[in-house]
C-alpha positions in Angstrom: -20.0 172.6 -67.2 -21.8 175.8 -65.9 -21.1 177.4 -62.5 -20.6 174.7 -59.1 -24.5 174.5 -58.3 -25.7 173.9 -55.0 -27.5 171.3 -54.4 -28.8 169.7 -51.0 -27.5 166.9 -48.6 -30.8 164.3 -48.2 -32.8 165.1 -45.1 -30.1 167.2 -43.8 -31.7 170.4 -45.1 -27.8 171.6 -45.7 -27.8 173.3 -49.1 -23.6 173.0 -50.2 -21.9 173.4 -53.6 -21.6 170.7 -55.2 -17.7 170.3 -55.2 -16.5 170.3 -51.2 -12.9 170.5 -49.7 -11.3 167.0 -47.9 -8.8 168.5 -45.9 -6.8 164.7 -45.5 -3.8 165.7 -47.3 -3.4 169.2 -45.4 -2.6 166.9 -42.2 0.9 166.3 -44.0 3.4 167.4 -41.2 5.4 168.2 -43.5 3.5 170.6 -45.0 3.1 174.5 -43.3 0.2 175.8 -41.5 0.0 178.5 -43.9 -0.1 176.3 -46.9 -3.1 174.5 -45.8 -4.8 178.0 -44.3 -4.5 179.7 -47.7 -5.8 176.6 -49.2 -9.1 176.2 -47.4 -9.6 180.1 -47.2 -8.9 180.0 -50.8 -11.6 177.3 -51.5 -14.2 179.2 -49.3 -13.5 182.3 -51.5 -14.3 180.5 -54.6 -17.4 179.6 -53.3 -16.4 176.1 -51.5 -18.9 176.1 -48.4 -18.2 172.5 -47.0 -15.2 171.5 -45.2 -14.2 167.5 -44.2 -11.8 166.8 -42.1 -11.1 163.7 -39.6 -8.6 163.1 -36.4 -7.1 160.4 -38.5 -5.5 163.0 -41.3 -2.3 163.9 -39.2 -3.1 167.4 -37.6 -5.9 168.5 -40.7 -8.1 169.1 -37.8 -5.9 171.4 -36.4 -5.2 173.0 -39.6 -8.8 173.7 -40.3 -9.6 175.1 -37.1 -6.9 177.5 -37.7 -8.1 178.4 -40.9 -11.8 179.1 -40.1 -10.9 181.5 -37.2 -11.6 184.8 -37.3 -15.2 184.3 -38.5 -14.3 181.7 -41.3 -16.2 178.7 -39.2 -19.1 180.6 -40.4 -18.8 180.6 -43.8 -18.9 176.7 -44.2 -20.5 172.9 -43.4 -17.6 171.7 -41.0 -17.6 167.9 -41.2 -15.1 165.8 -39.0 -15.2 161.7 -38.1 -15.0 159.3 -35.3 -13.8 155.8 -35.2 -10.4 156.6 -36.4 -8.4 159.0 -33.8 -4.8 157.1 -34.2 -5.5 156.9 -30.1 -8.2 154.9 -30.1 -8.3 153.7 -33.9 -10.8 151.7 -34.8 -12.3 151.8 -30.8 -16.0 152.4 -31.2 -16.7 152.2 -27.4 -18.9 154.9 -25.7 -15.8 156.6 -24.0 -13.7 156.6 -27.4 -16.5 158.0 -29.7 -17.0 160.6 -26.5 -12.9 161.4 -26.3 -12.8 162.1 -30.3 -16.0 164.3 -30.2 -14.7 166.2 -27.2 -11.0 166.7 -28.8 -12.2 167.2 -32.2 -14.2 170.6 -31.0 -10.8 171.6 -29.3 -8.7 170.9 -32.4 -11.6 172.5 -34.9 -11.9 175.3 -32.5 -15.7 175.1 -32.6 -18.4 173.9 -30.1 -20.7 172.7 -33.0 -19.8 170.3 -36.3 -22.8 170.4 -38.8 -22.1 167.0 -39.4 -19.6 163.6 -37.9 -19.2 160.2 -39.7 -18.3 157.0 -38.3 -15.2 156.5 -39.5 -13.8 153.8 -42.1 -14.9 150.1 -39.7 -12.4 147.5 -41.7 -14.3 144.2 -41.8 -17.3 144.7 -39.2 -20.2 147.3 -39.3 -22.6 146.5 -36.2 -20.1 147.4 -33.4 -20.1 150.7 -35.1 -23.9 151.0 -35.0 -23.9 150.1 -31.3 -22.0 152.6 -28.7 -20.6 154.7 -31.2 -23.9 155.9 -33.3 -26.0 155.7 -29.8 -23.2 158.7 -28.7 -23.7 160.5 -32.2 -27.4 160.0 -31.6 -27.3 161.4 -28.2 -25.0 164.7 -29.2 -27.4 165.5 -32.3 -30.2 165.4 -29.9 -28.3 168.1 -27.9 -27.6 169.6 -30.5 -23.8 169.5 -30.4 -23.7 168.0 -33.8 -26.0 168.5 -36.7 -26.4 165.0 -38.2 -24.6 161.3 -38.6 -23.4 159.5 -41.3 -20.7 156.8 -42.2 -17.4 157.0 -44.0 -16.7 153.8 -45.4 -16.6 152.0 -48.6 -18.5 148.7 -48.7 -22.0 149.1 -49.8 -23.5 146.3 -47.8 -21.8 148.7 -45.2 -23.9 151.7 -46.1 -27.3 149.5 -46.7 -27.0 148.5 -43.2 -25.9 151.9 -41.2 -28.8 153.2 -43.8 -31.4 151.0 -41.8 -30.7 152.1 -38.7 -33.0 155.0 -39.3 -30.6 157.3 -37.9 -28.1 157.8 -40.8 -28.2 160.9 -42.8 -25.2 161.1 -45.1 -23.3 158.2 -46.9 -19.6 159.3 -47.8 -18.2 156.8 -50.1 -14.5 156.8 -52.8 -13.9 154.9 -55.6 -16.9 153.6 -56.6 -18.2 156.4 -58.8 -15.4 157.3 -61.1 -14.3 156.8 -64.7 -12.5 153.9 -63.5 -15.8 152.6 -62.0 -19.7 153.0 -61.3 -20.8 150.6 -59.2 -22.4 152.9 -56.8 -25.1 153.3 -59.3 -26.2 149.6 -58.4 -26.3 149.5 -54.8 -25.6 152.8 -52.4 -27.3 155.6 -54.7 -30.5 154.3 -55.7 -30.9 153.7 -51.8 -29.8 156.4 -50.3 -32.2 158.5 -52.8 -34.8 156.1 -51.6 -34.4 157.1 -47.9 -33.7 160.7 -48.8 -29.7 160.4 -47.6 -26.8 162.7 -48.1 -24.5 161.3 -50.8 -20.6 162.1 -50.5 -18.7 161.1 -53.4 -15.4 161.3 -52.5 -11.8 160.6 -54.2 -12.7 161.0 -57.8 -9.4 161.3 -59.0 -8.5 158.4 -57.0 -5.6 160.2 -55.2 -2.8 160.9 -58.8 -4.5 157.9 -60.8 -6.9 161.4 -62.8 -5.2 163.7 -61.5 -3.6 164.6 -64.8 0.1 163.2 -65.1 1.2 159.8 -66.3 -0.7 157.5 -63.7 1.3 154.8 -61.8 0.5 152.7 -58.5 2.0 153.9 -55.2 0.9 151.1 -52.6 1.0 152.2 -48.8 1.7 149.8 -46.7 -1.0 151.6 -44.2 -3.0 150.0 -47.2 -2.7 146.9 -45.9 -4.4 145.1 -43.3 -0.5 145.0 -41.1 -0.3 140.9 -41.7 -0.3 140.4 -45.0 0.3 142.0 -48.5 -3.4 142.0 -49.2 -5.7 144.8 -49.6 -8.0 146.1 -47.5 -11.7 145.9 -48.7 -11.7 149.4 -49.0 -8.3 149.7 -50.9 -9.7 147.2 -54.0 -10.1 149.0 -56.8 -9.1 151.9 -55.5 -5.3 153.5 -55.7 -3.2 151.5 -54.4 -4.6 148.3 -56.0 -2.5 147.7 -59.3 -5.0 146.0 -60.6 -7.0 149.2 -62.2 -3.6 150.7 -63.6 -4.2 149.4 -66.9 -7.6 150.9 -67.5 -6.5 154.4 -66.0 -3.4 154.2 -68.2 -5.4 153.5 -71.5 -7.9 156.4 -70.3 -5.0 158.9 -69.4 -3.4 157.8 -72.7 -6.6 158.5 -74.4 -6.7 161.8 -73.1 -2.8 162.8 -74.1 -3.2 162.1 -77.8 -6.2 164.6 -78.2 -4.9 167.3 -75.8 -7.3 166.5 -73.3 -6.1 166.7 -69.0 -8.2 163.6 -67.9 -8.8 165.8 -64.8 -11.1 168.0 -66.9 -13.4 164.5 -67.4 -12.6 162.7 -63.6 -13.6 165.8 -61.9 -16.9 166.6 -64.2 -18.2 162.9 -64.4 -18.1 162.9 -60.3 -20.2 166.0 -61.0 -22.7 164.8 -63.1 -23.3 161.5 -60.6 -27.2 160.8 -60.8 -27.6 162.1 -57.2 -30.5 163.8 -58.4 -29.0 167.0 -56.5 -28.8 165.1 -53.6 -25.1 164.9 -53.5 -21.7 166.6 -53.2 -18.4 165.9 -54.7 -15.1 166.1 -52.1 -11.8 166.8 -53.9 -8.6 166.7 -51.3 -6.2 169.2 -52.8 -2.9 169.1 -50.8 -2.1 173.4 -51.6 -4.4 176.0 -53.0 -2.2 175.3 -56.8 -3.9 171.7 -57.0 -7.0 172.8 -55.5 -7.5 175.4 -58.5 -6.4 172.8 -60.7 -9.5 171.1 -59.9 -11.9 174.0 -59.7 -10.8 174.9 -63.1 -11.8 171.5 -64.1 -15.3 171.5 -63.0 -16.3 174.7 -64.8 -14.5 174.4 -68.2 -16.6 172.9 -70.3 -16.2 169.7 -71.9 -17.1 169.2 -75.3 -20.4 166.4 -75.6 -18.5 165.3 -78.6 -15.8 164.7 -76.5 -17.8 162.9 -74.0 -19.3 160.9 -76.7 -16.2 159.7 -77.8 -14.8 158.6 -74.3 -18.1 156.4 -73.5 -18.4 154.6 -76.0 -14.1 154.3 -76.3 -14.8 152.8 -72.6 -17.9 151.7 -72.6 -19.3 153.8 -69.8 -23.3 154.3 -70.0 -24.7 158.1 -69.9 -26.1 159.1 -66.6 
């Protein structure tokens, strides 16, 4: 794998690297202000230029704004999300969508975002596309914010917010991964149709690729709060034990020839057929892990190697 290219974001006419910083783990309270400052000034040094955050990631926005003061703001694509402030989660009413916007330039320590996604909608996507996007449509044409998209899993999801007309970037996880490719029969082909921003995001699906032994973590904010079952966007994805066989036999795979399934997580992501009309968002919780990750989409993979784990796993060539 050669040098992070740059590559473009659909209509957007923003030109990013192709491997972008989620800043949802540098929310952890627990965590210091300076470990997630270093972090994201240590991404932008390496060339990172695009910078995701959302209200609903603890105090990431926060974070961020800290760590793009002092001229850093200017170095990058800042990319927040409504729809999920824990005050009015899920509340896609005119005054909620307004509050988050408002707040979010406090917290980010900006008075423009380049780009703000409607933010993870559960079970329903037209209340979404009512108040909410006719706000986001209203602040891009006052050029508060750059452009819209949606953050959300479900590609009957995207297919619909994609006909609004007034979508420009789709940000989905887990379904372009070694674990799974289904975005290649539904989201992608469309959104290269309609010339949208593609956003693949979690492509180590939180520790599953990450590189140590995976195992299954479920959350119970996983949940839909009444029963044990999964969210629609939590199938499949990290918390669903259902894939931990597969990602065991890959990561096993891996071990006995020396391999960090990292190295081929991160560079398959890469390698997406966005037809450079895509990024890739890794969410590194210190600058150690997000290093980890760089390192693993510029060291090159052997094709032999690639060979071998396709046709071990039955995973078609892009």
């Amino acid at each position: 794998m050669p040098d992070l290219e740059v590559r473009r974001l659909g209509r957007t006419e923003m030109m990013p690297n192709a491997l972008g910083v989620g800043a949802g783990y540098l929310g952890d309270p627990d965590r210091t202000d300076v470990e997630a400052i270093e972090t994201i000034r240590g991404a932008i040094q390496q060339g990172v230029n695009f910078v995701d955050t959302s209200p609903y990631y603890g105090v990431s926005e926060s974070r961020v704004g800290l760590a793009l003061s002092d001229h850093w703001r200017e170095k990058v694509y800042l990319q927040t999300k409504v729809g999920s402030h824990p005050r009015f989660l899920r509340d896609f009413s005119k005054e909620a969508t307004t509050w988050s916007l408002e707040n979010s330039l406090s917290m980010l320590r900006t008075d423009y975002l380049d780009s703000v996604l409607i933010h993870g909608p559960r079970y329903d996507i037209e209340s979404p596309l009512n108040e909410c996007l006719d706000v986001l449509v209203d602040w891009k044409a006052k050029n508060r914010i750059g452009h819209i998209g949606i953050g959300v899993r479900q590609p009957e999801f995207h297919k619909r917010a994609i006909e609004t007309g007034q979508i420009d970037i789709i940000l989905s996880f887990f379904d372009y991964s070694l674990l799974s490719q289904e975005l290649t029969k539904s989201t992608i082909p469309l959104a290269l149709k309609n010339d949208v921003g593609i956003i693949l995001g979690s492509p180590l699906l939180a520790s599953l690729l990450a590189g140590p032994e995976p195992s299954i973590d479920v959350e119970e904010e996983m949940s839909d709060g009444k029963t044990s079952a999964l969210t629609p966007a939590a199938v499949g994805g990290p918390t669903d034990s259902a894939v931990l066989p597969l990602a065991h036999k890959m990561w096993e795979w891996c071990h006995l020839r020396g391999i960090n399934i990292r190295d081929l997580a991160i560079q398959f992501a890469l390698q997406a057929p966005l037809q450079g009309n895509g990024i890739v968002l890794t969410g590194p919780a210190n600058l150690k892990e997000f290093n980890e990750v760089y390192k693993s989409a510029t060291t090159e993979v052997p094709e032999s190697t690639w060979q071998e784990f396709r046709n071990e796993f039955g995973i078609e060539s892009n």
